[in-house]
Steps between C-alpha positions, in 0.01 A plus 500: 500500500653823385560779785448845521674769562328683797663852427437475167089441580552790770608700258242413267226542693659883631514592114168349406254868682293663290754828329193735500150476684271258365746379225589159551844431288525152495848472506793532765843600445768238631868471429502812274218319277115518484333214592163486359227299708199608262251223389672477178869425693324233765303324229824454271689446821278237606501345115210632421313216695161601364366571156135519443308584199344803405151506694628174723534558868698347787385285721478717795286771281308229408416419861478849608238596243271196632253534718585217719874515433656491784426316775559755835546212774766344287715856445460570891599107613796579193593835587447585886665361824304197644207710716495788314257611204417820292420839640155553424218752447207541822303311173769181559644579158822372488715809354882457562748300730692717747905457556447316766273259410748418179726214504860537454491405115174701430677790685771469273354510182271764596829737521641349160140612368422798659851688490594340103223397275172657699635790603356656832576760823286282718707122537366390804169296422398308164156635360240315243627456236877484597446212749344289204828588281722357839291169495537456112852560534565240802226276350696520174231605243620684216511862501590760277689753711430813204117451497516529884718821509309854466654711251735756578428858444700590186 
């Protein structure tokens, strides 16, 4: 298994802020180079993993735009600490998992979602529909990463 250098991400990660408010750059400079870490870069990184077909969708949109796609009990017995369970509305809706109800490897890729491909201030819970994206990603369905990302303003 290859290592890492733990500078190098340090320094990656200290490079990677936003240059101007709003703007999201998508790349980090490292070593005197840009690193790009833009859908495009990750996808070819990755090998681009998944091709679809114009109009064809991944599995995890597929499930999403169901009505009965995903089952709740499973994602909470999947994603939270044994005892713990959604926050949810006076109504009983379930509406996002709380840090502390997270387990270790949900908490995880919450940051790797929330501070690189979903973008957000607010890291410390998992909302609808970023909790599904967690359980398709640990549950291994496929998912294309560029239909999930919003658009950046240009």
């Amino acid at each position: 298994m290859a290592k890492f250098d733990p500078e190098i991400v340090l320094e990656f990660y200290a490079n990677a802020w936003p240059t101007e408010e709003g703007v999201q750059d998508m790349r980090s400079w490292v070593r005197g180079q840009w690193i790009p870490f833009d859908v495009d870069a990750l996808s070819q990184f990755l090998g681009d993993p998944l091709v679809l077909e114009e109009g064809q969708e991944c599995e995890f949109s597929q499930r999403r735009n169901r009505a009965d796609g995903f089952d709740e009990e499973a994602i909470a017995q999947l994603l939270c600490i044994p005892g713990q369970d959604f926050a949810r509305t006076a109504a009983r809706r379930r509406v996002r998992i709380m840090h502390t109800s997270m387990t270790t490897l949900t908490q995880m890729w919450m940051m790797l979602l929330l501070s690189n491909v979903l973008s957000s201030d607010h890291n410390s819970d998992l909302p609808l529909p970023k909790w599904q994206l967690v359980y398709a990603i640990l549950t291994r369905m496929s998912v294309h990463v560029a239909h999930q990302v919003p658009s950046r303003p240009g």
